[in-house]
C-alpha positions, -999 to +999 in steps of 0.1 A: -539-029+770-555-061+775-558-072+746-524-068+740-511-084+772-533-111+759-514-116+725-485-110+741-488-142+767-499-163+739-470-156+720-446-163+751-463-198+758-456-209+721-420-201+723-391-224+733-370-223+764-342-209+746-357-179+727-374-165+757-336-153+766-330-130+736-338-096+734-372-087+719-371-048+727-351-017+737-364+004+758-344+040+771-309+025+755-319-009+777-324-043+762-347-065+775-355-101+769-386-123+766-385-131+796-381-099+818-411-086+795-428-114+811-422-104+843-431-071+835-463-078+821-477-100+845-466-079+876-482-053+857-462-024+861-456+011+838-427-007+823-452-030+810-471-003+784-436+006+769-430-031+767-467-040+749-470-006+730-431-008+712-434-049+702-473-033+690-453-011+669-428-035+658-453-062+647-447-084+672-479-084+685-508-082+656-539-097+655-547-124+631-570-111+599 
C-alpha cells in the first residue's frame, strides 16, 4: 500500500491547481476528486485502500517499465 500511496503523491504534485478538482474515481455511487483522495490518503484512513486499489485498477497508478 505504500508503494502505491507513493505513486499516488507523485502524481498529485505534478498536477495543476485546477485538475486536482475533477473527479478521478467513484467509489459506492460517490465521486471523489483529486483532492479529497488526497486527504484521504495522507490521513490514512480505510477510504484510502478503495481510493489506491480502484485508480491501481484503472491505470492511474502504474509503475514505469
Amino acid at each position: 500500500m505504500a508503494d502505491l500511496s507513493a505513486l499516488f503523491f507523485k502524481a498529485y504534485s505534478h498536477l495543476p491547481a485546477d485538475e486536482r478538482t475533477q473527479v478521478i474515481v467513484i467509489i459506492d455511487g460517490k465521486p471523489y476528486t483529486w483532492d479529497r483522495a488526497y486527504d484521504e490518503i495522507k490521513a490514512k484512513t480505510e477510504l484510502r485502500k478503495k481510493f489506491l486499489n480502484r485508480m491501481e485498477e484503472l491505470g492511474i497508478l502504474h509503475e514505469k517499465k
